[in-house]
C-alpha positions in Angstrom: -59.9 197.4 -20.5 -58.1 199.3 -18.0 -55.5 199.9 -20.9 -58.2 201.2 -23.3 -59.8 203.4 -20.8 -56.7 205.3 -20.1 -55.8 206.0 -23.8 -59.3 207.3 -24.5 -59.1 209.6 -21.7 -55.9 210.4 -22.8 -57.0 211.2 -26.0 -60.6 213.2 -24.9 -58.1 215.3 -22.6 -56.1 216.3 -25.0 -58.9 216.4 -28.2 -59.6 219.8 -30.2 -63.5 220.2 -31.3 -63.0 217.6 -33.6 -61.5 214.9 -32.0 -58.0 215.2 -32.6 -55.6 214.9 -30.4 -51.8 215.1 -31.1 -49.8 211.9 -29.9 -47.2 213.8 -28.4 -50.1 215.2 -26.0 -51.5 212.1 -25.2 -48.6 210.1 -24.6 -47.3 213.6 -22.5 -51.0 213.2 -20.4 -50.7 209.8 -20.3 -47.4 209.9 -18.5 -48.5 212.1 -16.0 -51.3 209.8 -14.8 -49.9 206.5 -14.8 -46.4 204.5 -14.9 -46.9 203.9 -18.8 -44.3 202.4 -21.1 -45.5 200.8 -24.6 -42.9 198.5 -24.3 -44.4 196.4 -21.9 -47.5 195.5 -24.3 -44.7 194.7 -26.7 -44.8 198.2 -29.1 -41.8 200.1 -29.2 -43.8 203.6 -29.6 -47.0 205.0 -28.3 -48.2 205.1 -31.7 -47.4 201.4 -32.7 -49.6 199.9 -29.8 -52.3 202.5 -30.6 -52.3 201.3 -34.2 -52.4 198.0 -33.2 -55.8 198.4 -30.8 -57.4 199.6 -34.2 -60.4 201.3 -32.4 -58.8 204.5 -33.7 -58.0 206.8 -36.7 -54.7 208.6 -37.3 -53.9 211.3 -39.6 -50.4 213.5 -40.0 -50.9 217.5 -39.8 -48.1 219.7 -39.6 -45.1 217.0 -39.5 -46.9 215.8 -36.1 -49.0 212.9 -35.6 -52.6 213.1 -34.6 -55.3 210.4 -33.0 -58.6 210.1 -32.8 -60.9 208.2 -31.4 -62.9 205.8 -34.0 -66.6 206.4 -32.5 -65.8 210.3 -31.8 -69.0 212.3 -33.5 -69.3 215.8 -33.3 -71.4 217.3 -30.6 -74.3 219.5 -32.1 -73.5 222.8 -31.5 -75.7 225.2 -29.1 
């Protein structure tokens, strides 16, 4: 749990208005808030162990990867 929370804030933090949120960013954020390493949950990259969860959506854009989160909508706009 604790695990899942801090990816998803990681990836909110670092989100554009549709969710999106560049790995690099997020693992970036995520090292800045916590002693991190994927390896330790057995993935070699950020991306691997974030696959694995599968609670969340990937797409590549630009040569980079991006991550989103599976149950992001779109706020209504006001």
């Amino acid at each position: 749990i604790r695990l899942m929370n801090l990816l998803r804030k990681a990836i909110e933090a670092e989100a554009d208005d549709e969710g999106w949120a560049n790995l690099g960013a997020v693992g970036s954020h995520i090292a800045k808030q916590a002693s991190f390493d994927s390896r330790n949950f057995g993935y070699a990259k950020l991306s691997d162990l974030i696959k694995a969860i599968d609670l969340f959506e990937f797409k590549h854009k630009e040569k980079a990867l991006y991550v989103r989160d599976r149950s992001f909508t779109t706020k209504p706009a006001q």
